[in-house]
C-alpha positions as CSV (number, residue, x, y, z in Angstrom):
1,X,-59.7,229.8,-34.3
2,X,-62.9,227.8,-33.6
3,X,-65.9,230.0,-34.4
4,X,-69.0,229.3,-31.8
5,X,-71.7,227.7,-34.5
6,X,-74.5,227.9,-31.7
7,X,-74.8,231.2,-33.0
8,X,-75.4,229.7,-36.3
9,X,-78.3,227.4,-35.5
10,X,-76.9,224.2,-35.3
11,X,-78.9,222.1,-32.7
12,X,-76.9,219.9,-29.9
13,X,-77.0,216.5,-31.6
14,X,-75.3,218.1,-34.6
15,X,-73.2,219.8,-32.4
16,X,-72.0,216.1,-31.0
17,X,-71.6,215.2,-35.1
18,X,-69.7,218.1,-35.5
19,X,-67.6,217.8,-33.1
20,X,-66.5,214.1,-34.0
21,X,-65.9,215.7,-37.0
22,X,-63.5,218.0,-35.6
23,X,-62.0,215.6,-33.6
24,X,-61.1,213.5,-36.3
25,X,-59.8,216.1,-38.4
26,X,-57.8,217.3,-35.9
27,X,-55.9,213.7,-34.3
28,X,-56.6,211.9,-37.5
29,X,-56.4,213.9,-40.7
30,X,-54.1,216.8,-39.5
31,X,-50.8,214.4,-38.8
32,X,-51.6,213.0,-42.8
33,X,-52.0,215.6,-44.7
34,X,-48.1,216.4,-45.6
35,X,-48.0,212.8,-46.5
36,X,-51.2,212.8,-48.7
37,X,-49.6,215.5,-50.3
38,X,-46.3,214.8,-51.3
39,X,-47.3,211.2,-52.5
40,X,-50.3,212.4,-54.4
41,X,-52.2,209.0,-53.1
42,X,-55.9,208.9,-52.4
43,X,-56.0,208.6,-48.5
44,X,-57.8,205.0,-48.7
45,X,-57.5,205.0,-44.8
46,X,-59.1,208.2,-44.0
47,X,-62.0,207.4,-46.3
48,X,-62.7,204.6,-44.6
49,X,-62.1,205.9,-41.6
50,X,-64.6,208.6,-42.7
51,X,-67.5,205.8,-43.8
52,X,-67.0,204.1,-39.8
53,X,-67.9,207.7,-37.9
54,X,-71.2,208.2,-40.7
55,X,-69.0,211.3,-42.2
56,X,-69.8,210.2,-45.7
57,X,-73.6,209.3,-44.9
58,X,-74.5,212.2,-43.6
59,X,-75.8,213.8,-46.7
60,X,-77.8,211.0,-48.2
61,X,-81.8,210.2,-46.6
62,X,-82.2,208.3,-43.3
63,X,-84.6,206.3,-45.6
64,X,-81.4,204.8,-47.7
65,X,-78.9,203.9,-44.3
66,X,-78.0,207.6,-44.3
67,X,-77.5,210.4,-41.4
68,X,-79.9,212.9,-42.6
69,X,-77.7,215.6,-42.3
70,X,-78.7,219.4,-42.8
71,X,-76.7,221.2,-45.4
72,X,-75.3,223.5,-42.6
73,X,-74.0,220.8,-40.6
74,X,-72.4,219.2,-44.1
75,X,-70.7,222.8,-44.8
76,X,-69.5,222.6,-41.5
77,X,-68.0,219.8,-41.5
78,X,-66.4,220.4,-45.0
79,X,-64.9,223.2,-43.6
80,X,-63.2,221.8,-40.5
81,X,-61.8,219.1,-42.7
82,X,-60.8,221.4,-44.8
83,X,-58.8,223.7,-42.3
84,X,-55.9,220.9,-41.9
85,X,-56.3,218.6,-45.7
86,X,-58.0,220.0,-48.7
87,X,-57.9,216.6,-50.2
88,X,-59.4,215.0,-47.3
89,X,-62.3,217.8,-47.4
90,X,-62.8,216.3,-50.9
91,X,-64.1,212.9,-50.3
92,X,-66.8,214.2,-48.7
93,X,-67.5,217.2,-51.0
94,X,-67.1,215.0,-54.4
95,X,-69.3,212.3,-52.4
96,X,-72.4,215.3,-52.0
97,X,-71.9,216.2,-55.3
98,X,-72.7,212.9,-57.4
99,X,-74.8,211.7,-54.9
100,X,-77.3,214.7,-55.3
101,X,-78.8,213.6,-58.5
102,X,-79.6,210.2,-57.2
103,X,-81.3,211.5,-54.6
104,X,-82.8,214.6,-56.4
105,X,-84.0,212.4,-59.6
106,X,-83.6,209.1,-59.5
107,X,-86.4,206.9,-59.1
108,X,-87.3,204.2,-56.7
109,X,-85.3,201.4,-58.2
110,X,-82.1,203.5,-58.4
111,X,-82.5,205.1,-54.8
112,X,-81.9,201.7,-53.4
113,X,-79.6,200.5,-55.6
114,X,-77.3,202.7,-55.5
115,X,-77.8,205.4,-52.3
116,X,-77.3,202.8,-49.6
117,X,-73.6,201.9,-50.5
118,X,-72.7,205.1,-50.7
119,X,-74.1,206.5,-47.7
120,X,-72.5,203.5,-46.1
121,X,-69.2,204.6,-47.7
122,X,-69.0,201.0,-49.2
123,X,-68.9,202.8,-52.4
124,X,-67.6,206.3,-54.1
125,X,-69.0,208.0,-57.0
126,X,-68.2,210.3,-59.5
127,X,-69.6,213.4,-61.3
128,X,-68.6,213.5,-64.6
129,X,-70.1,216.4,-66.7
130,X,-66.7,218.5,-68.1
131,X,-65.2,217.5,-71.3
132,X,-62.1,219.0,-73.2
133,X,-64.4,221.2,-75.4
134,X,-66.7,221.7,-73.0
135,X,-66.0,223.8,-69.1
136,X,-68.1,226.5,-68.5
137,X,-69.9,225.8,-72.0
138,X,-72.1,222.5,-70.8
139,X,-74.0,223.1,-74.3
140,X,-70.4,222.1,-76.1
141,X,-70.8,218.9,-74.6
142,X,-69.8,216.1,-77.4
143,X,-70.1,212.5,-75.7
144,X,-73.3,210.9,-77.2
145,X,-76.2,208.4,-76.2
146,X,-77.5,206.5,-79.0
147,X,-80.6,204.6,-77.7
148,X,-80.4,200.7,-79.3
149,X,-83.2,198.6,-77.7
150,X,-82.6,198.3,-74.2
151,X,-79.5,200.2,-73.8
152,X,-78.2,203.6,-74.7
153,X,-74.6,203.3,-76.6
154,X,-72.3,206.0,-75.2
155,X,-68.5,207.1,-77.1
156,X,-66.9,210.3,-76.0
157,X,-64.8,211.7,-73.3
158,X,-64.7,213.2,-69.7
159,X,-61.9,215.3,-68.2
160,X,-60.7,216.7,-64.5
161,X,-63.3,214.6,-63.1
162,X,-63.0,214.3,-59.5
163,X,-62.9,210.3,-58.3
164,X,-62.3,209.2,-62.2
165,X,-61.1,205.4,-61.9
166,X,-61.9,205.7,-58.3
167,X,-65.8,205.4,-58.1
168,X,-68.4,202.4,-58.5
169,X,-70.8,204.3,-59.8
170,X,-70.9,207.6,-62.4
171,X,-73.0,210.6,-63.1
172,X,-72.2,210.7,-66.6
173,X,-74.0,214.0,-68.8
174,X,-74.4,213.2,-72.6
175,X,-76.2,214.0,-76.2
176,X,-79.0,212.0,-76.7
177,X,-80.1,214.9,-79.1
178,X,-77.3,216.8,-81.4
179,X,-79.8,219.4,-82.5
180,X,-81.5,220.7,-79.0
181,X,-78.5,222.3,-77.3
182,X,-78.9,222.5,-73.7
183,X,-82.8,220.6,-73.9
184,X,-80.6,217.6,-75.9
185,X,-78.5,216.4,-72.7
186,X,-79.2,213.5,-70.6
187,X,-77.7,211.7,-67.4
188,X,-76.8,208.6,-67.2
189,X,-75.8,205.9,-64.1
190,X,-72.6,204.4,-65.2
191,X,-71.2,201.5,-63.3
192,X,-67.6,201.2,-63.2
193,X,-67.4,197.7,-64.5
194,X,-69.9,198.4,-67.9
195,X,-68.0,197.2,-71.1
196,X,-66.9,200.2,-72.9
197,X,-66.1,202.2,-70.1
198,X,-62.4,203.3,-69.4
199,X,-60.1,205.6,-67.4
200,X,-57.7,207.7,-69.4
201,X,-55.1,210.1,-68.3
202,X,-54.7,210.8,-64.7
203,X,-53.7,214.6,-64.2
204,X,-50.5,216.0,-62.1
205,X,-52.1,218.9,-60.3
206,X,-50.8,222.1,-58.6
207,X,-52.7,221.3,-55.4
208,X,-55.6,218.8,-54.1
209,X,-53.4,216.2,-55.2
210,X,-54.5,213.6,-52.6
211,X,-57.8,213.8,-55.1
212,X,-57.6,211.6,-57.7
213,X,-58.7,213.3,-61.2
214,X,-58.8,211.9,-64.2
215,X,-60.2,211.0,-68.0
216,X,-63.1,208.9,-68.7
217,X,-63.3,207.4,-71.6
218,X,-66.3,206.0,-73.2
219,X,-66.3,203.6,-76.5
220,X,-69.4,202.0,-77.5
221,X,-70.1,201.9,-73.5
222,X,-73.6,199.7,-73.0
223,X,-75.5,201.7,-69.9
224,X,-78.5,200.1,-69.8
225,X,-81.9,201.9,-70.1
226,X,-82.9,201.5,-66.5
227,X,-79.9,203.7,-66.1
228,X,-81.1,206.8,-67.8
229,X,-81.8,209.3,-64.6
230,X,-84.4,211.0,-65.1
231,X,-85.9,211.3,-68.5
232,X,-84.5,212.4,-71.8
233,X,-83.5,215.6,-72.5
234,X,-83.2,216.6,-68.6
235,X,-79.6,216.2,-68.0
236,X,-78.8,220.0,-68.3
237,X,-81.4,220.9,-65.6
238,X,-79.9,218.0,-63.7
239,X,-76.4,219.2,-63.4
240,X,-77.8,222.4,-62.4
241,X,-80.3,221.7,-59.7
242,X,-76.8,219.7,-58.8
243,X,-74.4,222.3,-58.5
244,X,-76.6,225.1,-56.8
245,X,-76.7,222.9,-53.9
246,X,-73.4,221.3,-53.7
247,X,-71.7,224.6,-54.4
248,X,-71.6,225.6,-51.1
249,X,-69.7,222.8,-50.2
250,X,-66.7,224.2,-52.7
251,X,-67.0,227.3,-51.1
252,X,-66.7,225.7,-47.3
253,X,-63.5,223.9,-48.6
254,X,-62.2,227.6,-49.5
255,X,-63.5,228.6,-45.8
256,X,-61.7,226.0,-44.4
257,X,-58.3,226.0,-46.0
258,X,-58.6,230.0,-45.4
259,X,-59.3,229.4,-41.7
260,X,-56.4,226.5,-41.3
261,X,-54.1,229.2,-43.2
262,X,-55.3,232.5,-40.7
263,X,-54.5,230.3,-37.9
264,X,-51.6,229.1,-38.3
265,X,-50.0,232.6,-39.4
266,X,-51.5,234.1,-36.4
267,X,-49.9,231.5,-34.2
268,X,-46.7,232.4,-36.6
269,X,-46.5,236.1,-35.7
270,X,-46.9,235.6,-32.1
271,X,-43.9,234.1,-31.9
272,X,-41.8,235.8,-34.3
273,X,-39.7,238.3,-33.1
274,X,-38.3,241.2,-35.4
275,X,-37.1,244.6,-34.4
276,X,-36.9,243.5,-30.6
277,X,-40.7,242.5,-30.5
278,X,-43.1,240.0,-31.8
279,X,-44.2,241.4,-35.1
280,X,-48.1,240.7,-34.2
281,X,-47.2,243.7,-31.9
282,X,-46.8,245.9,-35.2
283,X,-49.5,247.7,-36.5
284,X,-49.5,247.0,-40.0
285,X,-49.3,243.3,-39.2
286,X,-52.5,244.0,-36.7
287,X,-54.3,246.1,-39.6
288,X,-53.7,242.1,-42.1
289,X,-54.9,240.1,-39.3
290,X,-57.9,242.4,-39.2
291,X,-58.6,242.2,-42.5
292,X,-58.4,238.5,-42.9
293,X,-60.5,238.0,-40.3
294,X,-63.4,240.4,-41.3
295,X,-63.3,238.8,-44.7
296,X,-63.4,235.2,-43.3
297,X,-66.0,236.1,-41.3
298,X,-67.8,237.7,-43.9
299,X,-67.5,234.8,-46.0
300,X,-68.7,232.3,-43.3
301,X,-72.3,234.3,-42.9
302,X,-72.2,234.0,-47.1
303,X,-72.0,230.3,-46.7
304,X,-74.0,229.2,-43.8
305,X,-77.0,231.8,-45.3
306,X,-76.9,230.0,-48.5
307,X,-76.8,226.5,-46.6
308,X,-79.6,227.8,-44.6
309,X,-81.9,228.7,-47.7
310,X,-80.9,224.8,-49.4
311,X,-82.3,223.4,-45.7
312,X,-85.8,225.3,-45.8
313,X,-86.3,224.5,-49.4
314,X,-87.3,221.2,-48.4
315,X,-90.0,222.7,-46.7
316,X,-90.8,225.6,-48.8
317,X,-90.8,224.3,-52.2
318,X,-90.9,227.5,-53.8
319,X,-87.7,228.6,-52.3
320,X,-84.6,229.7,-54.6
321,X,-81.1,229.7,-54.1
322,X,-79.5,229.9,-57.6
323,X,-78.0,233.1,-56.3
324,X,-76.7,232.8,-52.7
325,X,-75.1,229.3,-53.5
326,X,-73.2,231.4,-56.3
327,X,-72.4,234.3,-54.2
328,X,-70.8,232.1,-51.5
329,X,-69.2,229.8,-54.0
330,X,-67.3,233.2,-55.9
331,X,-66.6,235.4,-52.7
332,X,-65.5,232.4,-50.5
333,X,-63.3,230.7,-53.0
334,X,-61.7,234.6,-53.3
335,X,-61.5,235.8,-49.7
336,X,-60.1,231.9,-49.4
337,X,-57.2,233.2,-52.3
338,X,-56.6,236.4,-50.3
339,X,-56.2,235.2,-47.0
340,X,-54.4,232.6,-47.7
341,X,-52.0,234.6,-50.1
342,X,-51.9,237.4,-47.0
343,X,-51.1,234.2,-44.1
344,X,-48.2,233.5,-46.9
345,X,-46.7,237.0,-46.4
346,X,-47.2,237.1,-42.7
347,X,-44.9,234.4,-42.5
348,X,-42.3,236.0,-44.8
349,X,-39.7,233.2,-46.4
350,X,-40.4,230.5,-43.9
351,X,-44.5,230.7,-45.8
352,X,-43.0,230.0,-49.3
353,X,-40.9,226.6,-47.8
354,X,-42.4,222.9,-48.0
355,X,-41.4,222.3,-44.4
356,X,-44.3,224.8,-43.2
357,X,-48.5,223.9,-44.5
358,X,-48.6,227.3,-45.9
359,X,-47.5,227.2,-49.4
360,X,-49.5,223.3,-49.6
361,X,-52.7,225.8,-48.4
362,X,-51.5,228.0,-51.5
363,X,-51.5,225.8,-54.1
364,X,-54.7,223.7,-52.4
365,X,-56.7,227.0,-52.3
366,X,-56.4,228.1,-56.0
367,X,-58.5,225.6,-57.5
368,X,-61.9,226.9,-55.7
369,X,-62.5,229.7,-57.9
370,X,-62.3,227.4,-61.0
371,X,-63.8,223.5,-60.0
372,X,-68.2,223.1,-60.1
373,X,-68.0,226.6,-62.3
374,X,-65.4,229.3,-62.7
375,X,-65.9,232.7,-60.6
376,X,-67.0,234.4,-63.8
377,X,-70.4,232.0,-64.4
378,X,-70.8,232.6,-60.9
379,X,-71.2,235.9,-61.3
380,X,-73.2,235.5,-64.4
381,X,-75.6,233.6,-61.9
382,X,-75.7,236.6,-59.5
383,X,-76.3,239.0,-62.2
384,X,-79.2,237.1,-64.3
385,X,-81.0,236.6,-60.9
386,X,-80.2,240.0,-59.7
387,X,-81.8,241.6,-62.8
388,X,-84.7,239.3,-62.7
């Protein structure tokens, strides 16, 4: 199922990019990503791949060798990537997501430094704000900047982040004050190469494992102070004019496995034959396919409306989102669960063998409700905005 998006507002020349997109999820990505899978390796080929069509350019400024995307059109195409490779849907996710600070705070000097190559997919980047003691709490943070002349000295560690080893370039959150909680944070540009800097453990996941997460590890690292982003103190409100706009994108990855997953089981029970009929001919099999699709649909309108608002906030600078980005990150990321739980059952034992994409959408699924903040802060989001 291919849902019309002229309905959604998308004009034709990102209709044209979003149908290359399509295109090459469907002839290029699709046939990989059992592969991707079972070997667990970064899909070097795909990225590349990606970088040649302007995929991975599209959200950075046509100002730094960027596309310009909107945020719709990058949600979009999130999602169709995400209907056939979850991993896959991740380069371009985790690309948004540490390139928004750049763009959001950095200054001149760092804009062209650093946003060209990665609009031009010569480089990846990574976003690394969680630490062992510190998920959902950002204030438990422990890694610490000690300012030393013309550099900042940085020791601690990083966890589950998304690229780890992988990127050029870092968005790295630590203390340069112990005493100010929250206010004490800063951000840092870390290049891969900067003495001090290392990659620890790489994880074993239950899905996404074409991503590559790991530690990063920080002893006496030398970032130098041209690298601070923004100014001191502003790295909590960094990571969080971050993740209101790039949450979305996690939720378009739920959409899209969801979607992949509703398909295929449809295509499933058409074909299945039980009780001398095709079982999409029974009614309680009619009244799941129902539901799915009401929720996915439901889900959609969440994601494109809160994509929508991030677009005319450009324009109307007094525009929030806080709450919509949350509200499609938590219901997509659970209708994404449900569905793709219910597409399981449709298809009965042949859903919970390797041989068949379902139980890969399973396990690929279950990490959207947990990765750039657990359901439950999202709905602490919802509920301090709502009672504003």
């Amino acid at each position: 199922m291919n849902p019309n998006r002229a309905s959604y507002g998308l004009n034709e020349e990102e209709q044209e990019m979003l149908d290359l997109v399509r295109e090459f999820a469907e002839q290029k990505v699709a046939p990989r990503a059992a592969e991707i899978d079972q070997t667990g390796q970064f899909p070097w080929d795909l990225k590349e791949e990606m970088a040649s069509l302007d995929i991975l350019a599209m959200p950075f400024p046509t100002d730094y060798m960027g596309v310009g995307a909107s945020e719709l059109l990058i949600v979009m195409a999130i999602e169709e990537i995400a209907r056939h490779c979850a991993s896959t849907s991740l380069i371009l996710a985790a690309h948004q997501l540490a390139g928004t600070p750049i763009m959001l705070f950095g200054n001149e000097e760092q804009k062209l430094k650093y946003l060209p190559p990665l609009a031009k997919g010569e480089w990846i980047s990574a976003y690394a704000l969680t630490e062992p003691e510190a998920g959902s709490d950002v204030a438990g943070m422990r890694t610490r900047a000690v300012k030393e002349g013309n550099t900042y000295i940085l020791n601690g560690v990083k966890h589950f982040i998304t690229n780890g080893g992988l990127a050029q370039v870092n968005i790295v959150f630590a203390r340069t004050d112990q005493q100010s909680g929250t206010k004490g944070i800063s951000a840092f540009l870390v290049d891969k190469y900067l003495p001090g800097f290392s990659v620890g453990k790489a994880e074993h996941k239950m899905g996404i494992r074409g991503s590559q997460t790991t530690e990063l590890v920080f002893t006496d690292c030398e970032v130098p102070v041209a690298n601070l982003l923004g100014r001191e103190g502003e790295g909590f409100k960094i990571a969080m004019a971050t993740l209101d706009r790039t949450r979305p994108g996690v939720a378009a990855q739920a959409l899209g496995i969801a979607q992949g997953a509703f398909d295929f089981a449809v295509d499933y029970v058409k074909t299945r034959t039980q009780f001398g009929k095709p079982i999409a001919e029974q009614q309680g099999i009619q009244f799941m396919i129902a539901e799915m699709a009401t929720e996915l649909e439901a889900a959609r309108l969440l994601v494109y409306r809160a994509a929508t608002l991030i677009d005319r906030s450009h324009t109307q600078r007094d525009l929030h989102f806080s709450q919509e980005s949350a509200m499609a990150k938590m219901y997509a990321s659970e209708v994404g669960v449900r569905v793709v739980d219910k597409a399981l059952q449709l298809m009965g034992g042949y859903g919970y063998m390797t041989e068949y994409p379902m139980e890969r959408m399973y396990r690929d699924v279950r990490i959207t409700p947990i990765y750039e903040g657990t359901n439950q802060i999202q709905r602490t989001v919802i509920a301090r905005e709502a009672m504003r």
